[in-house]
mmCIF file as gemmi writes it, N, C-alpha and C atoms, coordinates in Angstrom:
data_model
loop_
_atom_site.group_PDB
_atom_site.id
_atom_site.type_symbol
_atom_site.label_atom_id
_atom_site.label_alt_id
_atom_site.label_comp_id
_atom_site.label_asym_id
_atom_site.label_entity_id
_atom_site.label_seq_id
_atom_site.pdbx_PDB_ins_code
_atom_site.Cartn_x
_atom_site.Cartn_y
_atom_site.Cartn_z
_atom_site.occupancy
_atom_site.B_iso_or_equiv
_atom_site.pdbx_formal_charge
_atom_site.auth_seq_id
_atom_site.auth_asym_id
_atom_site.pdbx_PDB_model_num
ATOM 1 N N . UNK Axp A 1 ? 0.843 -1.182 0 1 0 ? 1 A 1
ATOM 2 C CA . UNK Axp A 1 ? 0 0 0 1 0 ? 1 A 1
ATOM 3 C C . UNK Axp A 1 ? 0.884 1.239 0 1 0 ? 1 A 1
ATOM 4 N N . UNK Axp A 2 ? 0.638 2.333 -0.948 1 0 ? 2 A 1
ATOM 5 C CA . UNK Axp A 2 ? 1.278 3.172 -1.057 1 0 ? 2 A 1
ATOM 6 C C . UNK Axp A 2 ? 1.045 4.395 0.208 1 0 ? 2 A 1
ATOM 7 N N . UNK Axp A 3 ? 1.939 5.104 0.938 1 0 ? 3 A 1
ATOM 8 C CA . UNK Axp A 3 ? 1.316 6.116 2.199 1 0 ? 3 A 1
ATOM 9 C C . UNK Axp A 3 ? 0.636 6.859 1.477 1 0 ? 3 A 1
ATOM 10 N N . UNK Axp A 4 ? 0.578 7.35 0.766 1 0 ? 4 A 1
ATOM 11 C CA . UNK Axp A 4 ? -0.597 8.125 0.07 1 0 ? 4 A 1
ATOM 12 C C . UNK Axp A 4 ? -2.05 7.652 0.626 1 0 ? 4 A 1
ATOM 13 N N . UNK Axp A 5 ? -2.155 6.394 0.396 1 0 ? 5 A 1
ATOM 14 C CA . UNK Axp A 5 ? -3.763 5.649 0.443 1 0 ? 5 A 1
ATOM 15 C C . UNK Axp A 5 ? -4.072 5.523 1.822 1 0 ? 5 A 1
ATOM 16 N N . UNK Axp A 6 ? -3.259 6.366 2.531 1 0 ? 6 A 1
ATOM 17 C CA . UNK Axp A 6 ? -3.548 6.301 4.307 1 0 ? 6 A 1
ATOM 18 C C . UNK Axp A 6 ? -4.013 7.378 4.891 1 0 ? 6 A 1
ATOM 19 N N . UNK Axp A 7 ? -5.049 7.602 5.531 1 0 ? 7 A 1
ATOM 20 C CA . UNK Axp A 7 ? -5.643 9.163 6.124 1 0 ? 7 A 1
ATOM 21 C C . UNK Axp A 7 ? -5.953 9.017 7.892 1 0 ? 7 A 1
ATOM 22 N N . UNK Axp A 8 ? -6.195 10.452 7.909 1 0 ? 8 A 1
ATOM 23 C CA . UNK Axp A 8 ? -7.456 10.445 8.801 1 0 ? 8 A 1
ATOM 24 C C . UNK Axp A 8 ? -8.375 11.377 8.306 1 0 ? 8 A 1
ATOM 25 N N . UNK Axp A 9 ? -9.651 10.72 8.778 1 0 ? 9 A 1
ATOM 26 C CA . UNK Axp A 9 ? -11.182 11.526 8.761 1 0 ? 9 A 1
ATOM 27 C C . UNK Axp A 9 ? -11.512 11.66 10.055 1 0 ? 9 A 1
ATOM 28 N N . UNK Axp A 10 ? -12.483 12.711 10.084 1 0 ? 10 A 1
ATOM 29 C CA . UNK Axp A 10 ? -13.019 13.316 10.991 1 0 ? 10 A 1
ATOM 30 C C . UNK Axp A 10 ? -14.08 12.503 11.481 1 0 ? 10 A 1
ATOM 31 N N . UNK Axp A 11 ? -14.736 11.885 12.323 1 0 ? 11 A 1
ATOM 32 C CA . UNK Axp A 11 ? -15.616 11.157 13.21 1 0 ? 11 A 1
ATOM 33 C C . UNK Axp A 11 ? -16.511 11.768 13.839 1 0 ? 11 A 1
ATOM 34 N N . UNK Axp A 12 ? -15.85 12.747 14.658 1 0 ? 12 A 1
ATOM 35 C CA . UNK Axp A 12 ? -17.196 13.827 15.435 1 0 ? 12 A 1
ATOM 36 C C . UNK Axp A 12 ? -16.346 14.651 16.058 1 0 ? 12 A 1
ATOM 37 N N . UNK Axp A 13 ? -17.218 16.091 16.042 1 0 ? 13 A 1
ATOM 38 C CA . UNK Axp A 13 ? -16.483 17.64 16.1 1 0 ? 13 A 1
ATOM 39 C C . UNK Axp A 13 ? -17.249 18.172 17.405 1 0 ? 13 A 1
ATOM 40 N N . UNK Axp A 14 ? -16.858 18.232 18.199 1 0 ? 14 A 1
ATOM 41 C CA . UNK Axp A 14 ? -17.87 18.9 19.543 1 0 ? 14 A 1
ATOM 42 C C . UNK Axp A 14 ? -17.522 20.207 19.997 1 0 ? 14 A 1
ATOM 43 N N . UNK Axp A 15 ? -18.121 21.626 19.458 1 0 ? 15 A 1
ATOM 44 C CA . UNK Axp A 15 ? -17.202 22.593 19.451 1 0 ? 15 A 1
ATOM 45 C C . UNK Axp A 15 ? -18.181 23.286 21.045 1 0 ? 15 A 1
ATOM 46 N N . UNK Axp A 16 ? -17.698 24.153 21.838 1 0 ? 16 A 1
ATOM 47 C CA . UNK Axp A 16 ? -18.379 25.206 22.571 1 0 ? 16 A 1
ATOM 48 C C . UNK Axp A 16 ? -17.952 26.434 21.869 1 0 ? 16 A 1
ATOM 49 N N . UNK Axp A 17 ? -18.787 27.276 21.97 1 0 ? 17 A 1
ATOM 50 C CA . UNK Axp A 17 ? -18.439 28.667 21.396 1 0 ? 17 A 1
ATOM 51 C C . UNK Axp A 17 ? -18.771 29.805 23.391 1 0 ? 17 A 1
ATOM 52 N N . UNK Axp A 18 ? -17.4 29.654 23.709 1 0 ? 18 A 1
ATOM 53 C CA . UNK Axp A 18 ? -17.613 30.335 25.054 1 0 ? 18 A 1
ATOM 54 C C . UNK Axp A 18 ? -17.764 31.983 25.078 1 0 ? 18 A 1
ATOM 55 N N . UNK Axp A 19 ? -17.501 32.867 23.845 1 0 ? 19 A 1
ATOM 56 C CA . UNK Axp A 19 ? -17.077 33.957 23.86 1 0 ? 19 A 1
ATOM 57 C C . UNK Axp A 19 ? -16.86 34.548 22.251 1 0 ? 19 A 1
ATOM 58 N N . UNK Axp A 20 ? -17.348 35.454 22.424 1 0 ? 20 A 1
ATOM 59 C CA . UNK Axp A 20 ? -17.702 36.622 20.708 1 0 ? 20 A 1
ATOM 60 C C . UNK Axp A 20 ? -15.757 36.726 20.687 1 0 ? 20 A 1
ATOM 61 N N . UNK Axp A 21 ? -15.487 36.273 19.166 1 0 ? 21 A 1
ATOM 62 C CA . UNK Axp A 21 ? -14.419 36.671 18.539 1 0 ? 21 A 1
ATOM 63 C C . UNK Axp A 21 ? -14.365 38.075 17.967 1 0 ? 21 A 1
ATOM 64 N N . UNK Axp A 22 ? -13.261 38.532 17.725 1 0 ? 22 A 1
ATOM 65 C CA . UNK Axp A 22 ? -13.012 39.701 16.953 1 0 ? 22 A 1
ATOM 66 C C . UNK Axp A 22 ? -12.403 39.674 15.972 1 0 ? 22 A 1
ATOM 67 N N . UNK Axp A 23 ? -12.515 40.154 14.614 1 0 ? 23 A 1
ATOM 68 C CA . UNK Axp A 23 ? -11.77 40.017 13.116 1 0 ? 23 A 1
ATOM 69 C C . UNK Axp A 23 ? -10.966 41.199 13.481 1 0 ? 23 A 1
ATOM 70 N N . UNK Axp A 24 ? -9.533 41.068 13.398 1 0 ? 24 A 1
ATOM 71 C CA . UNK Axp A 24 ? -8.492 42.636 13.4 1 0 ? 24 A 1
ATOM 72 C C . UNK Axp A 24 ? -7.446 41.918 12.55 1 0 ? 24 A 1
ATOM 73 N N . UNK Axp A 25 ? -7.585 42.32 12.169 1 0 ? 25 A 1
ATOM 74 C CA . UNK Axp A 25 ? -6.362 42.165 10.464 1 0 ? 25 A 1
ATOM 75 C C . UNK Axp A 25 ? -5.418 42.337 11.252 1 0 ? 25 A 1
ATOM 76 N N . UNK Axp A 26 ? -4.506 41.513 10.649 1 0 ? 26 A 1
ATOM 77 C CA . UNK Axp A 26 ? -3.187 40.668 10.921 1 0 ? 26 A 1
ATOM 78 C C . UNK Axp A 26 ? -3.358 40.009 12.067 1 0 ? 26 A 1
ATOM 79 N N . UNK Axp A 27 ? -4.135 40.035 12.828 1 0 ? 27 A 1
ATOM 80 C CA . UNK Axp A 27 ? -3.883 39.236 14.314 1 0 ? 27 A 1
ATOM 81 C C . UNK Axp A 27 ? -4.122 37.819 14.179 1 0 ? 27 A 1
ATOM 82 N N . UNK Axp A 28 ? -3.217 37.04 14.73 1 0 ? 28 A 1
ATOM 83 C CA . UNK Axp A 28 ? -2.873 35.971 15 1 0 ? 28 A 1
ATOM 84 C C . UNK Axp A 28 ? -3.518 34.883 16.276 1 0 ? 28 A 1
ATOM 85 N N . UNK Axp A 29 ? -4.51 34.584 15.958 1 0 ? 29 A 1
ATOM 86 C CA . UNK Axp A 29 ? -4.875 33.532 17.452 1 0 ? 29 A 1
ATOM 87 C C . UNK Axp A 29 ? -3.651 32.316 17.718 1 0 ? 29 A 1
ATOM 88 N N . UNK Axp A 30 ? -4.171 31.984 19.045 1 0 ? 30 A 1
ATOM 89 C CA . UNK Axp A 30 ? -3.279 30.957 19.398 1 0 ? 30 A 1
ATOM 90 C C . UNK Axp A 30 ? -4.446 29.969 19.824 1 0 ? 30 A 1
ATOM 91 N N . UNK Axp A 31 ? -3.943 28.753 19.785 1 0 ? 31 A 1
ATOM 92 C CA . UNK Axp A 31 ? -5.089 27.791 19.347 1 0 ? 31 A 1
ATOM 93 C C . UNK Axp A 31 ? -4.111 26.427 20.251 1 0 ? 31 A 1
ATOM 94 N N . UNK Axp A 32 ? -4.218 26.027 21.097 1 0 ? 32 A 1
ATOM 95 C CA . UNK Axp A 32 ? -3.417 24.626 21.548 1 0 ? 32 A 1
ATOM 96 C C . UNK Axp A 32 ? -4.82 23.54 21.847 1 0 ? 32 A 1
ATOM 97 N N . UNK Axp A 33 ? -3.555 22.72 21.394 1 0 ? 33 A 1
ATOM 98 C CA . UNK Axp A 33 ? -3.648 21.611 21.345 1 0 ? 33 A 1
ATOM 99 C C . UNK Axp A 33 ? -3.256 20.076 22.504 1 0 ? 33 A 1
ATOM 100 N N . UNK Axp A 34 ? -4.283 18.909 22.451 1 0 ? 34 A 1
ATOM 101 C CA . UNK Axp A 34 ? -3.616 18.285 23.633 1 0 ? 34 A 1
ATOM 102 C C . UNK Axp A 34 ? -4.644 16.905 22.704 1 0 ? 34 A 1
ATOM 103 N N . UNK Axp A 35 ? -3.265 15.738 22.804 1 0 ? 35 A 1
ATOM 104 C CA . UNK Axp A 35 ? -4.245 14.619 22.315 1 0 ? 35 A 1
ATOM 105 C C . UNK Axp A 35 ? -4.761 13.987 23.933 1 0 ? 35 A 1
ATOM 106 N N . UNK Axp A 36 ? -5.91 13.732 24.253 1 0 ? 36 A 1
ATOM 107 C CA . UNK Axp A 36 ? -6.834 13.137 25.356 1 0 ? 36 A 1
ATOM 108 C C . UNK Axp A 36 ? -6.709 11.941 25.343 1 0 ? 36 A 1
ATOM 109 N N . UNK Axp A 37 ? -7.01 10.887 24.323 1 0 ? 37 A 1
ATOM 110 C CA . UNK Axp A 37 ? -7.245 9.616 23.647 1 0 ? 37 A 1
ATOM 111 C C . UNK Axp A 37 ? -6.486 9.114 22.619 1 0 ? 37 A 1
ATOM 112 N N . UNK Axp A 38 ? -5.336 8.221 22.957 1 0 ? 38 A 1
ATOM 113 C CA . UNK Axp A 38 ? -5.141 7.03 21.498 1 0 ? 38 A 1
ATOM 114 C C . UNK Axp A 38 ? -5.932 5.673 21.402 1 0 ? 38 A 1
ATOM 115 N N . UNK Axp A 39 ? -6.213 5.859 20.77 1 0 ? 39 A 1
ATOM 116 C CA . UNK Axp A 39 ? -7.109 4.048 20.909 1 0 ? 39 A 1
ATOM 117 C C . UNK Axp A 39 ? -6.222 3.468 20.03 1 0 ? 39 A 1
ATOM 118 N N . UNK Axp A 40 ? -7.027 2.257 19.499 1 0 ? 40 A 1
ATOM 119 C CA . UNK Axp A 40 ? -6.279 1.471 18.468 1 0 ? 40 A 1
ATOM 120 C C . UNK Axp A 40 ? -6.635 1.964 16.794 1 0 ? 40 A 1
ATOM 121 N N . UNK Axp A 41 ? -7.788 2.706 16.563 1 0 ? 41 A 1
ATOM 122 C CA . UNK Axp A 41 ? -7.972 3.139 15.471 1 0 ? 41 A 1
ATOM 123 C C . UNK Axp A 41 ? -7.977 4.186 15.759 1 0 ? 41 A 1
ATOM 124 N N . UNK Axp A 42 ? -8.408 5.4 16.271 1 0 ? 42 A 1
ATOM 125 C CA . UNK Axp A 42 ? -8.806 6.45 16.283 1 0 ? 42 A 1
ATOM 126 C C . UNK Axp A 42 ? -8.061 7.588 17.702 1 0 ? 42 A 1
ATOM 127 N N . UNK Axp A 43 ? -7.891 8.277 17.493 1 0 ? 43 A 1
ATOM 128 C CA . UNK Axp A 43 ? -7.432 9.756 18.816 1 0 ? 43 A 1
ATOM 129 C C . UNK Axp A 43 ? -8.43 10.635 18.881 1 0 ? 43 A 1
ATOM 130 N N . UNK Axp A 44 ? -8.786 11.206 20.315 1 0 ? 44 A 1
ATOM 131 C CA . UNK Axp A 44 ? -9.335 12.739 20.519 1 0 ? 44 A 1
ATOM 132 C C . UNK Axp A 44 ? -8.421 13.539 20.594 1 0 ? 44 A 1
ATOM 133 N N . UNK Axp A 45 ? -8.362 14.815 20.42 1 0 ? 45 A 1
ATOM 134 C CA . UNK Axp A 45 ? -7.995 15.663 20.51 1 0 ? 45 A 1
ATOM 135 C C . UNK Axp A 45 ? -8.839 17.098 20.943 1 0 ? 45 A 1
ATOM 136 N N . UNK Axp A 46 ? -8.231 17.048 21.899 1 0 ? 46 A 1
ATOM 137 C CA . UNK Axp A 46 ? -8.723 19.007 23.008 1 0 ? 46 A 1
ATOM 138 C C . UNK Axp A 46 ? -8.465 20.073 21.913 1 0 ? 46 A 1
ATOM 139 N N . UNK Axp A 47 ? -9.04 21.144 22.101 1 0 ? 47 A 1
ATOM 140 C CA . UNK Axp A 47 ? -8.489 22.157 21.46 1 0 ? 47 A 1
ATOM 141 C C . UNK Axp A 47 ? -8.961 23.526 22.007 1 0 ? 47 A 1
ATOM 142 N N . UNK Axp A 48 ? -8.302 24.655 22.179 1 0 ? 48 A 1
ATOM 143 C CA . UNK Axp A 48 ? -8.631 25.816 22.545 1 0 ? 48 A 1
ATOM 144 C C . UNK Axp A 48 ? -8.298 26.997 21.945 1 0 ? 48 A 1
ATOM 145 N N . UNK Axp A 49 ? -9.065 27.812 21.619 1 0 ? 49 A 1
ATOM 146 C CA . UNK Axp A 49 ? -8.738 28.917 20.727 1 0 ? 49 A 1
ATOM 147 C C . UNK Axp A 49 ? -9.083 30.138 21.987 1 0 ? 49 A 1
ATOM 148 N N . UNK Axp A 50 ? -7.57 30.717 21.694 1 0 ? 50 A 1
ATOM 149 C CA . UNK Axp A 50 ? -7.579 31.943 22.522 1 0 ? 50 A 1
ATOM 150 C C . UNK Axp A 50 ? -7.512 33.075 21.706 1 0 ? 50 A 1
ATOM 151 N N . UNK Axp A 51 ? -8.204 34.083 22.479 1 0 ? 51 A 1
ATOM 152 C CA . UNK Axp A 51 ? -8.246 35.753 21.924 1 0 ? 51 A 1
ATOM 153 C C . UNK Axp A 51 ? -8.268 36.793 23.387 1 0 ? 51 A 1
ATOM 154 N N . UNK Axp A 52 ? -6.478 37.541 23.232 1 0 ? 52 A 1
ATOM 155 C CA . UNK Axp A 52 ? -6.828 38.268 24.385 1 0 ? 52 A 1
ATOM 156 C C . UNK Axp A 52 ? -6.305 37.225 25.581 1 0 ? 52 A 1
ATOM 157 N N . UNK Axp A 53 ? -5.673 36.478 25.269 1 0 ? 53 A 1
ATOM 158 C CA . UNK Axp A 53 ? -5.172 35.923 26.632 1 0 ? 53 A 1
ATOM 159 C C . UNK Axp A 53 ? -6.692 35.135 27.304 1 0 ? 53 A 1
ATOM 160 N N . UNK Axp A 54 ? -8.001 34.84 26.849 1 0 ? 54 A 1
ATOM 161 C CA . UNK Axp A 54 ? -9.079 34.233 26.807 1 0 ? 54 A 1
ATOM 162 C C . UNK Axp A 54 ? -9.382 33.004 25.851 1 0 ? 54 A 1
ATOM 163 N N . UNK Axp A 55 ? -9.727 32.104 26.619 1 0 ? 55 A 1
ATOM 164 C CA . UNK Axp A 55 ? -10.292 30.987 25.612 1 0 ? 55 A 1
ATOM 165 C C . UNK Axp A 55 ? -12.039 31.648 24.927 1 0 ? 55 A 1
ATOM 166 N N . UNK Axp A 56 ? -11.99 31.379 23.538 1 0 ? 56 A 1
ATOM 167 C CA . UNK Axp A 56 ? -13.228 31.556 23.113 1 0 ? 56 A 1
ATOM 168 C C . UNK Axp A 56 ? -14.164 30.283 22.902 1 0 ? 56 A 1
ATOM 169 N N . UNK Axp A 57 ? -13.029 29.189 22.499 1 0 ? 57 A 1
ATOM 170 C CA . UNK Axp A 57 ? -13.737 27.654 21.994 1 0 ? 57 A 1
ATOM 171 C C . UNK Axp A 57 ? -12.954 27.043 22.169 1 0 ? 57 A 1
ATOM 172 N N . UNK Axp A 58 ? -14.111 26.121 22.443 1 0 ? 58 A 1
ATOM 173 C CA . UNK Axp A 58 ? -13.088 24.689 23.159 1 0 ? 58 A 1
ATOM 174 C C . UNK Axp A 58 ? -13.736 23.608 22.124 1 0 ? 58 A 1
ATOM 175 N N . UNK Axp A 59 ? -12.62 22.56 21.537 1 0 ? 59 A 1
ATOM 176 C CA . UNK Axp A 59 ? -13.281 21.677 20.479 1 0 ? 59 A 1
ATOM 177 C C . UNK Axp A 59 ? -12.831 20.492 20.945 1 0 ? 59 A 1
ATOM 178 N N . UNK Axp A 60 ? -13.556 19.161 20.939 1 0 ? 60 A 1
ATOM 179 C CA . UNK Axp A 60 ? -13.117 17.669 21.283 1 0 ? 60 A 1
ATOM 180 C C . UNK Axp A 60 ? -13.142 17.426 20.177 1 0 ? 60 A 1
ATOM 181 N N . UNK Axp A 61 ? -11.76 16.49 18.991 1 0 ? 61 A 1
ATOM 182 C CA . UNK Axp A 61 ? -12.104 16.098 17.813 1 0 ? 61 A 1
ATOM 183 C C . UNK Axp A 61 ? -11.818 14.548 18.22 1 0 ? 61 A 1
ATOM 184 N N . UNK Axp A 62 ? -12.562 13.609 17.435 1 0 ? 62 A 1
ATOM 185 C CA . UNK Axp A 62 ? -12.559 12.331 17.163 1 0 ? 62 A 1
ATOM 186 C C . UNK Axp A 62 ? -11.935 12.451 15.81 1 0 ? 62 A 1
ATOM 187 N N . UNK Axp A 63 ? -11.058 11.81 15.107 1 0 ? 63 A 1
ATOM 188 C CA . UNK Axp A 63 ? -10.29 11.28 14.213 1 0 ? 63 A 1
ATOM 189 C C . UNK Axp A 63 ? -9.933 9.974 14.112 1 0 ? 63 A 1
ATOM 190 N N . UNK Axp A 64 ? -9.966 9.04 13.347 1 0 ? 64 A 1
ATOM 191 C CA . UNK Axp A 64 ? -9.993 7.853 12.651 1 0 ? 64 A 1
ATOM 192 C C . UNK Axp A 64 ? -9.468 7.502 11.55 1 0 ? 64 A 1
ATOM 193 N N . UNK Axp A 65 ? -8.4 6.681 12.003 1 0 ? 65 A 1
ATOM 194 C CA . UNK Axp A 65 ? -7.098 6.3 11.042 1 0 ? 65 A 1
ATOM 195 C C . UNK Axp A 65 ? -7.641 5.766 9.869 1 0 ? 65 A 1
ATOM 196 N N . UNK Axp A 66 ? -7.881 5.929 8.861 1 0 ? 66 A 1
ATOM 197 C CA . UNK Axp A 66 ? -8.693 5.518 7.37 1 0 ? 66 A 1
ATOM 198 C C . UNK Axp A 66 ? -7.761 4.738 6.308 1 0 ? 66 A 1
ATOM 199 N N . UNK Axp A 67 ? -7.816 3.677 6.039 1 0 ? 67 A 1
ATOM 200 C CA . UNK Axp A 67 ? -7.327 3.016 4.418 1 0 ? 67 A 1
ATOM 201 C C . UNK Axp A 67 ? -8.539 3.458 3.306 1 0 ? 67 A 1
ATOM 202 N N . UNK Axp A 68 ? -8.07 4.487 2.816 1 0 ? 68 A 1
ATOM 203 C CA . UNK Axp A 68 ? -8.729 4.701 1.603 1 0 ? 68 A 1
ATOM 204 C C . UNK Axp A 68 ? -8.974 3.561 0.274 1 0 ? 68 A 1
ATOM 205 N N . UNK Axp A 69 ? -8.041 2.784 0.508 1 0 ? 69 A 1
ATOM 206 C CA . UNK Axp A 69 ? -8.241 2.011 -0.842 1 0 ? 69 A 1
ATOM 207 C C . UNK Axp A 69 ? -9.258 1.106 -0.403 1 0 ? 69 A 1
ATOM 208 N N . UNK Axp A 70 ? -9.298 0.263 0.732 1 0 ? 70 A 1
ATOM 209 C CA . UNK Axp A 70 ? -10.518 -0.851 1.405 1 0 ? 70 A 1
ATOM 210 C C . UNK Axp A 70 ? -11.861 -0.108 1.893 1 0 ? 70 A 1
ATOM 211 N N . UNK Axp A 71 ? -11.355 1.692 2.356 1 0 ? 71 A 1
ATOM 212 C CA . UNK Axp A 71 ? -12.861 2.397 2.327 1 0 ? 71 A 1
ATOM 213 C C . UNK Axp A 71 ? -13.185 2.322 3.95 1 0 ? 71 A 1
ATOM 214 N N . UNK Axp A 72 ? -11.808 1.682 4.833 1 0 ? 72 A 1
ATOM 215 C CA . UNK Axp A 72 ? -12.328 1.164 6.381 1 0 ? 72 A 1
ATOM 216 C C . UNK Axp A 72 ? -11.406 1.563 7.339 1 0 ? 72 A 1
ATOM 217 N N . UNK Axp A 73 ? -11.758 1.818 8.351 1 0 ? 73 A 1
ATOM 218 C CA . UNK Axp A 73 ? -10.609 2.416 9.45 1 0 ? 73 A 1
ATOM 219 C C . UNK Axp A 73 ? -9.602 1.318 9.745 1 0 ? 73 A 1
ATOM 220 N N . UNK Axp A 74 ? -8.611 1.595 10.221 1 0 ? 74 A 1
ATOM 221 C CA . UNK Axp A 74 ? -7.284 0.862 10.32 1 0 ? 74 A 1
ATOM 222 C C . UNK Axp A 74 ? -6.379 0.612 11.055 1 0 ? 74 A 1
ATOM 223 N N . UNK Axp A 75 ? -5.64 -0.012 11.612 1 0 ? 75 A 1
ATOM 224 C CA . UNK Axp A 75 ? -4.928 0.292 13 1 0 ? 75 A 1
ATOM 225 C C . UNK Axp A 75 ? -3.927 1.377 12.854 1 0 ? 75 A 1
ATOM 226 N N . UNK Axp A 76 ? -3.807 2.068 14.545 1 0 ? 76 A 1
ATOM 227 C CA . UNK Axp A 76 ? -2.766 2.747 14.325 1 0 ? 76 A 1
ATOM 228 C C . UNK Axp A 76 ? -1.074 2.381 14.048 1 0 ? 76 A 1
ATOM 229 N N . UNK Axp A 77 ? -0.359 2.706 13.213 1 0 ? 77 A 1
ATOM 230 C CA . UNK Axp A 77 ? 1.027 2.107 13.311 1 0 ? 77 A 1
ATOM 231 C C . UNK Axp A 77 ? 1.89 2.65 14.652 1 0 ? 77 A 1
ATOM 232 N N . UNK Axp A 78 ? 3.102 2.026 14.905 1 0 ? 78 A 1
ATOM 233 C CA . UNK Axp A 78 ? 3.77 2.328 16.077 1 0 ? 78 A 1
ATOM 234 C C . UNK Axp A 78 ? 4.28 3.695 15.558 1 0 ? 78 A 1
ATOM 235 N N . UNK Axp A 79 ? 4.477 4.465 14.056 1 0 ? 79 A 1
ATOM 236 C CA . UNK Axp A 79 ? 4.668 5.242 14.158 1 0 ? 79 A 1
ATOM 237 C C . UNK Axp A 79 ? 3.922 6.222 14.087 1 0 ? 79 A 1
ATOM 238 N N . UNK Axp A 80 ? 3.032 6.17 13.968 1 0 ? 80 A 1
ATOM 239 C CA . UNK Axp A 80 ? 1.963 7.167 14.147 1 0 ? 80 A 1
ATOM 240 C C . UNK Axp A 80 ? 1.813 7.261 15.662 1 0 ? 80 A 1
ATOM 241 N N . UNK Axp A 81 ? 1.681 6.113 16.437 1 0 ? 81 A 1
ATOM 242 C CA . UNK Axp A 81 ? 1.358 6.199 18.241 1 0 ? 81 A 1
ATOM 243 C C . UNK Axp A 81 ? 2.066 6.968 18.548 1 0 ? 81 A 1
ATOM 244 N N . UNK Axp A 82 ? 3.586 6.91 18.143 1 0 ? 82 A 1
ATOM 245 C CA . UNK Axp A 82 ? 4.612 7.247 18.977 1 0 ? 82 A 1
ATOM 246 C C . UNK Axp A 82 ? 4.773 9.107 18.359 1 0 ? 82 A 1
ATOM 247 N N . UNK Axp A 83 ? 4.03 9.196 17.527 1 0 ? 83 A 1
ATOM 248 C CA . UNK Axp A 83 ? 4.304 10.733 17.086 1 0 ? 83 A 1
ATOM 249 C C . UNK Axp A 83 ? 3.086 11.453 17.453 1 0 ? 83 A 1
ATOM 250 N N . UNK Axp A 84 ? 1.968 10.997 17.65 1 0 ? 84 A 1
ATOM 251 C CA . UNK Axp A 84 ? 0.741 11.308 18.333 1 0 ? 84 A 1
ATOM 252 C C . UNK Axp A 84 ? 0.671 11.439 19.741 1 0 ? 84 A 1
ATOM 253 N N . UNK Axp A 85 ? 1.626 10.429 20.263 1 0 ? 85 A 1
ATOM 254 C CA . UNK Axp A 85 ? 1.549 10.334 22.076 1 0 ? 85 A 1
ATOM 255 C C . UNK Axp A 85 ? 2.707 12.105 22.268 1 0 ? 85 A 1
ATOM 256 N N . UNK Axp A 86 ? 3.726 12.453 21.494 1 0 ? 86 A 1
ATOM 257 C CA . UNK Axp A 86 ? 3.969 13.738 21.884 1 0 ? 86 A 1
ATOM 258 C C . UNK Axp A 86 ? 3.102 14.636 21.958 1 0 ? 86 A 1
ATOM 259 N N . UNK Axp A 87 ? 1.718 14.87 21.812 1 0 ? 87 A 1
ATOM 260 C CA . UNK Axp A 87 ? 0.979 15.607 22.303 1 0 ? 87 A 1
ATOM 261 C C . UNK Axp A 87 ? 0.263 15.497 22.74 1 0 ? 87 A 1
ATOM 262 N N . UNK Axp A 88 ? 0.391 13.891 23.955 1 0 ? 88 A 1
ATOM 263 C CA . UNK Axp A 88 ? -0.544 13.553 24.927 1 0 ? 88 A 1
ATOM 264 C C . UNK Axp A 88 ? -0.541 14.404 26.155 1 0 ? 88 A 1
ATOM 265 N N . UNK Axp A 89 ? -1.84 14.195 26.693 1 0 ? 89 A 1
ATOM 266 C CA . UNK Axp A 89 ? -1.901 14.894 28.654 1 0 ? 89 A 1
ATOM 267 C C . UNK Axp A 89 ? -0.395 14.427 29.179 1 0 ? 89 A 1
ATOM 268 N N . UNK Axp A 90 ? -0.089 14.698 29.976 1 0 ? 90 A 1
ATOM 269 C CA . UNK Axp A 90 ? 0.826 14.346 30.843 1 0 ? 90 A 1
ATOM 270 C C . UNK Axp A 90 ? 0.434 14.466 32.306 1 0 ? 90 A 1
């Protein structure tokens, strides 16, 4: 199988919207990140978007390791675990 024919898709997006954003040209949000969950197919991932030293949204993503060519989710490889677990909780 070529790495090309290997993904992830999105599973389920759980966003809160805690707080009104502001559009100001050139400004830059900061947005972190934290993986919650490795399973054997699939990771969550936390997410927080700040404005102002304030979180505005907080997102839980589900993602799911995909073989595009069979059309079916897939296990994770050790290298994917091991490059995914650097942005586990601690």
């Amino acid at each position: 199988m070529a790495e090309g024919d290997r993904g992830v898709i999105l599973a389920r997006l759980e966003v809160d919207y805690l707080r009104q954003l502001y559009y100001r040209v050139g400004e830059r949000l900061c947005v972190r990140s934290t993986v919650t969950r490795l399973g054997t197919r699939s990771l969550t991932v936390h997410q927080e978007l700040l404005q102002d030293d304030a979180v505005a949204l907080r997102a839980d993503v589900v993602m799911v390791l995909f073989d595009f060519d069979t059309d079916t989710s897939r296990p994770m490889t050790d290298a994917e675990r091991a490059h995914w677990s650097r942005y586990a909780e601690t």
